[in-house]
Every structure is written in structure tokens, then in C-alpha cells.
C-alpha positions in Angstrom: 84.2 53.0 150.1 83.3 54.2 146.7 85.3 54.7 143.6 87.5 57.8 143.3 86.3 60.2 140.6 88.4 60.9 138.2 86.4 63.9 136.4 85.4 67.0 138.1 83.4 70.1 136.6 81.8 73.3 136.5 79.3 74.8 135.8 77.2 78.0 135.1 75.6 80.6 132.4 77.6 83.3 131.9 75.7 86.9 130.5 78.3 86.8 126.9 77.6 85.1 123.8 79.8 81.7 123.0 82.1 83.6 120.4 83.4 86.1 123.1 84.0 83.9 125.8 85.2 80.7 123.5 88.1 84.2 122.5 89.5 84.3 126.5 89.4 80.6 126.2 91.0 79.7 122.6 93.7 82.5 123.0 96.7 81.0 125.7 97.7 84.8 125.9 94.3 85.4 127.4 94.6 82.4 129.9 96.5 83.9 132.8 93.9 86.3 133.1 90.7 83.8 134.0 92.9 80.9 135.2 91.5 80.0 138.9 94.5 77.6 139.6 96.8 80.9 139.8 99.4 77.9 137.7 99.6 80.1 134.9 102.2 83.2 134.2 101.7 83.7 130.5 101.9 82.8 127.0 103.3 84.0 123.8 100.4 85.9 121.7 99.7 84.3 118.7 98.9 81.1 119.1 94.9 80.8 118.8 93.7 77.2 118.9 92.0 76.7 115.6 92.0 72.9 115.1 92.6 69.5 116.5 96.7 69.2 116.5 97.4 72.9 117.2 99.8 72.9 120.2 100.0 75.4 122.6 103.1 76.8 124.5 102.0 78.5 128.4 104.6 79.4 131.0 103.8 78.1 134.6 104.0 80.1 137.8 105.8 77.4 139.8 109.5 77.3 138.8 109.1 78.8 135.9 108.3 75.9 133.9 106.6 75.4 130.3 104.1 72.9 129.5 102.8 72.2 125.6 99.1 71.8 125.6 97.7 69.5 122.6 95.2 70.0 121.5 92.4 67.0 121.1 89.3 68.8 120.4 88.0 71.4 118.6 84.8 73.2 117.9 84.9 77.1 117.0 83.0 78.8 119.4 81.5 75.6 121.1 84.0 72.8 122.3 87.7 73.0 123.3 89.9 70.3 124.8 93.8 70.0 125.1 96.4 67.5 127.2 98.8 69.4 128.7 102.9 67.8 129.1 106.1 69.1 129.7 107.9 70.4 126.5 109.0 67.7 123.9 107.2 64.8 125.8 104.1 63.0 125.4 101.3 64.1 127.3 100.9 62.0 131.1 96.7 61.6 130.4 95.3 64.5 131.6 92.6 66.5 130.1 91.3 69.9 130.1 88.0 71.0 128.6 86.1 73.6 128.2 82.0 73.5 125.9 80.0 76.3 125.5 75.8 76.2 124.9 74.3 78.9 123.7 71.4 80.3 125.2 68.7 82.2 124.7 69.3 86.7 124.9 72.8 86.2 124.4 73.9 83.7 127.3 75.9 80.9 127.6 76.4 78.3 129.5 79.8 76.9 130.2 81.1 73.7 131.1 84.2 73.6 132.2 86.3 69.6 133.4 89.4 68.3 134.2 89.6 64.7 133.6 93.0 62.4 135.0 91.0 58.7 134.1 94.0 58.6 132.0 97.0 60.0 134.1 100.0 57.5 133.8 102.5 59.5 136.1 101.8 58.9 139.8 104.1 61.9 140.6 101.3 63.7 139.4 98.4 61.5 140.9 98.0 64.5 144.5 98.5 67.0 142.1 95.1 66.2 139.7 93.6 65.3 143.0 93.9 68.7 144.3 92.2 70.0 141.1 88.9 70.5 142.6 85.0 71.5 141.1 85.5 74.5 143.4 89.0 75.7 141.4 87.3 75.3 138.1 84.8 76.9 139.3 86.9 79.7 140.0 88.0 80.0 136.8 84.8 80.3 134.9 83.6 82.8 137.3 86.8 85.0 136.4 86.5 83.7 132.4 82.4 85.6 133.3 83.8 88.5 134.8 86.0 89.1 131.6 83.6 88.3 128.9 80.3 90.2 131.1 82.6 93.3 130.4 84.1 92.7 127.0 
């Protein structure tokens, strides 16, 4: 039996440059709208991600709930990456990350991972496990449908 993976992705071009779609990704208020979990309700406008230590504030669908989201990296318009954790505590390990590549007539291709190597909290442990490609892969596929019509 192998090892469990602890990183799962998707992938795909999406017909947008980087700068529109890195907008749906970089502004929380936008989230809701491409997230492919359906685990988040909203956030306040306002807050656009523009560096490494930002921190982000997104109401969650399931019992109402808030989560800060860290931010860890930062790239305009190429590379973003936060931790989520429940207000006022550190983040469990988990990671979130989205890179852009542009491409040739005004496409991009978008990466986007979860990684739990680092999740300390085993009450979250069937949680990240049920984080698969195929929900990621839901979410950029929304995140193309918004930035193909922007």
C-alpha cells in the first residue's frame, strides 16, 4: 500500500489573461462566486490580497463560521497562497494555492492545490481528505466561466 498524498491539484488553460483571473482569485469578496467546495458564503469587500502577511476574513456556509486566511505567498498577477484557521488562532497546516502562467493570445493556465503535508489537527485529517483534484477542479472551471466573460 502506497503513501497517502497529501497534495492534490488542478489544472487547465483558461481563455482570460493572468491579471483578470489572479482579480476573482485575490479579492475574498469574489470567492463565493468560483468556489467549487460550495464552503464559502461571503466576505467583506475590501480586503485584496496584496502581499505576504495580508489576512483575509471569509464567512463559511456550514454553521456560519469565519476562518482568517494568511496569507504565505504572493505574486501580483502570478502566484497566490494563504493558510486558512479559525479566527484568532494559528493556522492547523493547511494550504491553499493558486499560480497563474501566461500564455500565448491572451490565455492562461491555472494551477490550482490544496496541500495538508502539514495539517496538525486530526479532527480535520477526513475533512482535507475529502478535498479532492475533482473539487478543485470545479472551482477553476467556475473561476473560467467568470473570467471567459469578464
Amino acid at each position: 500500500m502506497g503513501e497517502e498524498s497529501r497534495v492534490v491539484s488542478a489544472e487547465r488553460e483558461i481563455a482570460a489573461d493572468a491579471e483578470t483571473i489572479f482579480e476573482f482569485i485575490a479579492d475574498p469578496s469574489q470567492q463565493p462566486r468560483w468556489d467549487g467546495n460550495d464552503n464559502l458564503a461571503e466576505a467583506a469587500p475590501g480586503q485584496r490580497v496584496r502581499a505576504v502577511g495580508d489576512v483575509f476574513v471569509m464567512r463559511l456556509t456550514h454553521g456560519d463560521q469565519q476562518r482568517e486566511n494568511h496569507v504565505v505567498e504572493f505574486e501580483e498577477g502570478r502566484r497566490i497562497a494563504w493558510r486558512p484557521s479559525p479566527v484568532g488562532e494559528p493556522p492547523p497546516g493547511h494550504l491553499w494555492r493558486w499560480e497563474l502562467e501566461p500564455m500565448p493570445n491572451g490565455r492562461t493556465l491555472v494551477r490550482h492545490s490544496y496541500d495538508w503535508t502539514m495539517l496538525s489537527d486530526p479532527s480535520r485529517i477526513e475533512r482535507a481528505r475529502a478535498t479532492t483534484s475533482e473539487a478543485l477542479r470545479a472551482s477553476v472551471d467556475r473561476l473560467a466561466a467568470l473570467a471567459e466573460r469578464a
